[in-house]
N, C-alpha and C positions, 0 to 999 in steps of 0.2 A: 162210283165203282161199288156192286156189292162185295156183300162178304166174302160170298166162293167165287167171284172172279179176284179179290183181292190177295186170298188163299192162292188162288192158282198161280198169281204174280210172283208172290213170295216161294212159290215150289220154283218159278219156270226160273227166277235169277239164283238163286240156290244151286240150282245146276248150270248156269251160265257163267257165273261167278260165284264162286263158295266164298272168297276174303270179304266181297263187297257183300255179299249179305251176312257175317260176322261182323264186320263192321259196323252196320247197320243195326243189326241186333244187340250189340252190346249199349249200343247208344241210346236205344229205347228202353232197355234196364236202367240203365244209367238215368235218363230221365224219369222212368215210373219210381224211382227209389227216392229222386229228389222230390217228387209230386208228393209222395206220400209222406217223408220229414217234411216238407212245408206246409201240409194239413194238419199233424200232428203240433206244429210248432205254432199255428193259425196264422199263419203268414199267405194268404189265401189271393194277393196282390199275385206271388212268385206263384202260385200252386196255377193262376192261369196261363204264367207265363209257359210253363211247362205244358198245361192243356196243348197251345197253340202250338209249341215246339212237337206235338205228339200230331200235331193235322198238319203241320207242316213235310213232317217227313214221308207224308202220302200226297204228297205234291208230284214229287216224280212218277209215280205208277199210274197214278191217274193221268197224268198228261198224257202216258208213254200210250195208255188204253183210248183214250176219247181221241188224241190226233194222231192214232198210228204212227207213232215215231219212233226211235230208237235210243234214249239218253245212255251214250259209254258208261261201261261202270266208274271208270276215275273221275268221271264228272259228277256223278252220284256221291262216290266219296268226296269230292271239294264239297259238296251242296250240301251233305250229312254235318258234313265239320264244320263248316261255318253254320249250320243251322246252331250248332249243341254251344259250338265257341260264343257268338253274339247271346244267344238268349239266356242257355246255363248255368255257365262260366262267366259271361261278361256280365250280366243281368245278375241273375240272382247271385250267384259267390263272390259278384264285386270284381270280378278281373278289371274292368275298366280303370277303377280304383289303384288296386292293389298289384298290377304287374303295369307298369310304365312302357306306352308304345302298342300297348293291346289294340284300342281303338285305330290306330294308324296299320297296322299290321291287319286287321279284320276291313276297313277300307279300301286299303290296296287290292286286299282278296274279290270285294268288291266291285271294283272296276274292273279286272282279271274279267268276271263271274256274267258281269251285266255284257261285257264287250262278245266274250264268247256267248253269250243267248242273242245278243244281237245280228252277230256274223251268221249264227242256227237258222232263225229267223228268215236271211234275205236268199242264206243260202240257199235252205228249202224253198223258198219262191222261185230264186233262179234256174234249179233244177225242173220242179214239179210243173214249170209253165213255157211252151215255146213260142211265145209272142214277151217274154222277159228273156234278155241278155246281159245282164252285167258285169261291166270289167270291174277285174280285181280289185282297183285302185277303189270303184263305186261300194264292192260288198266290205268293203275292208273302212271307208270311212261312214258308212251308213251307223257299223258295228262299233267305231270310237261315236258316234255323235250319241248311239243309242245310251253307252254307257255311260256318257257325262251328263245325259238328259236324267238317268236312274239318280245318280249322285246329287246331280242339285235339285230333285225332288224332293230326295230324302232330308237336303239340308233345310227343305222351307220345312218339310214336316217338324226335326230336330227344333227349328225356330219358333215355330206354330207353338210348339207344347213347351216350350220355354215360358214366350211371353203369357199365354193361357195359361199352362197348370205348376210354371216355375218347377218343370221337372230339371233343370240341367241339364237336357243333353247335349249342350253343345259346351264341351266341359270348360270350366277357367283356364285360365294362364293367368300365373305374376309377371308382370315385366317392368324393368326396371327404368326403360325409358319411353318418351311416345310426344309427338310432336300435334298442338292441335291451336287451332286459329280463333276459337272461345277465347283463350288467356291472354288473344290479345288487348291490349288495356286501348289499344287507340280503334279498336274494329274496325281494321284495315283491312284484315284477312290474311294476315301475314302468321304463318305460324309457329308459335314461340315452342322451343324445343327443352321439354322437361327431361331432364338426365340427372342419374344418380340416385332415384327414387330409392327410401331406406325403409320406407313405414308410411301406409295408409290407413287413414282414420275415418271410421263410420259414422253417423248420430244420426239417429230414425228420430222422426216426429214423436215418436213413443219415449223416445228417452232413452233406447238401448245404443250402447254403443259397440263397434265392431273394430278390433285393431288388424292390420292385413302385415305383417312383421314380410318384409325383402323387395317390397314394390305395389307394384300398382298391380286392381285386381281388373284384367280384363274379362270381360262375361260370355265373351263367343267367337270372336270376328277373327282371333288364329288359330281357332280348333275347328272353325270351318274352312279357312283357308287353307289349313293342312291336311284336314281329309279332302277336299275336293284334287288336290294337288297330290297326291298318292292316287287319288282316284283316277285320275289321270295317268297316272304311272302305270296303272295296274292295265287299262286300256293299251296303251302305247304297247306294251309286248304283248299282248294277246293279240291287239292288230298287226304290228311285225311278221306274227309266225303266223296267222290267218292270209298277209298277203305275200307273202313268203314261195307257201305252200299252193296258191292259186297262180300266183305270177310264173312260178317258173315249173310248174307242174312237178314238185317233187314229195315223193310220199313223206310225214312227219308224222313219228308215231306219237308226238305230242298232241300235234292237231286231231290226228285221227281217234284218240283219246279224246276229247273234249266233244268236240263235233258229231252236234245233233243229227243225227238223219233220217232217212224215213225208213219206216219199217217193211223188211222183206216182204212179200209176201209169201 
């Protein structure tokens, strides 16, 4: 998209929706504010993160321009919000960290987000082609498959840059109990059930040692489990009201909100 067709974008949603592009506009201040403390600060890791967050938010317009389609403004605002929430907020200022539940709440959104572009997706085929007919039941699990396929991508990517660049994104858990068929002494396979765990102890071949004070330190396998399973959640009602809204042909200004469609001509 050039310039003045992307000018022209931002006039023609401007008078389509004033809140939705307020919204949008305060978020891209919001970000160029953070881009420029994080050059200042040379924190230059965060300052791309923001780059990205700034080409991300021209995702929607250009779609809207190259495949003639029509993205609802309330879906534009979920896709704004979660853009600035994950990369921003969750990324740079540490939300992940520092507010409990961030990740699971931005997952959920996720699945929500991936199900409805899914549904978009088979919707616009089924429309757009009359040698395609698909029942509700079809466009409605195509849209759950699509967005559990998005989530456990995302989870081997999260794993990838774990074991490669020990970024942690697949965050810890302590737990205090865990059952496993290693401790058995007679390697039987039987697995001996460790309970009550108080304190785990580290010792690196270097000599550093690491105390874990209230249990055992798990390194991924229930913070992926718990986002794929929100992930899930977030799907399961956006496909509900996706076949809802097809099944018994009734208008939903939720659905009709979210849902992609093609652009008038």
């Amino acid at each position: 998209m050039k310039i003045g067709e992307y000018r022209k974008y931002l006039r023609d949603s401007y008078r389509q929706n004033k809140k939705t592009f307020i919204f949008y506009t305060i978020l891209r201040i919001l970000v160029l504010l953070t881009l420029i403390r994080c050059i200042f600060a040379g924190n230059y890791q965060s300052a791309m993160l923001c780059v990205l967050s700034l080409l991300l938010f021209l995702v929607p317009a250009f779609l809207q321009d190259k495949m003639r389609i029509d993205i609802p403004p309330v879906f534009q605002v979920i896709i704004f919000g979660f853009i600035f929430a994950a990369e921003i907020l969750g990324e740079i200022n540490h939300y992940y960290v520092k507010i409990h539940g961030w990740d699971t709440m931005l997952h959920t959104m996720n699945g929500f987000l991936c199900a409805t572009v899914g549904f978009s997706l088979i919707y616009l085929l089924n429309r757009g082609s009359s040698n395609v007919n698909l029942s509700p039941f079809y466009l409605t699990l195509v849209a759950f498959c699509f967005s559990m396929t998005i989530g456990v991508l995302w989870e081997f990517f999260e794993f990838s840059m774990d074991q490669f660049f020990f970024l942690d994104m697949q965050k810890d858990f302590i737990v205090k109990e865990f059952g496993s068929v290693t401790l058995d002494p007679k390697n039987l396979g039987t697995p001996i059930d460790v309970a009550g765990i108080t304190r785990t102890v580290i010792d690196t071949a270097s000599g550093e040692t690491y105390t874990i004070d209230g249990g055992y330190l798990d390194i991924g396998i229930l913070d992926t489990m718990k986002d794929l399973l929100v992930n899930l959640l977030g799907a399961v009602v956006f496909s509900c009201i996706g076949y809802s809204t097809l099944k018994f042909s009734k208008s939903s200004r939720v659905a009709d909100s979210l849902i992609i469609r093609p652009k008038e001509p």
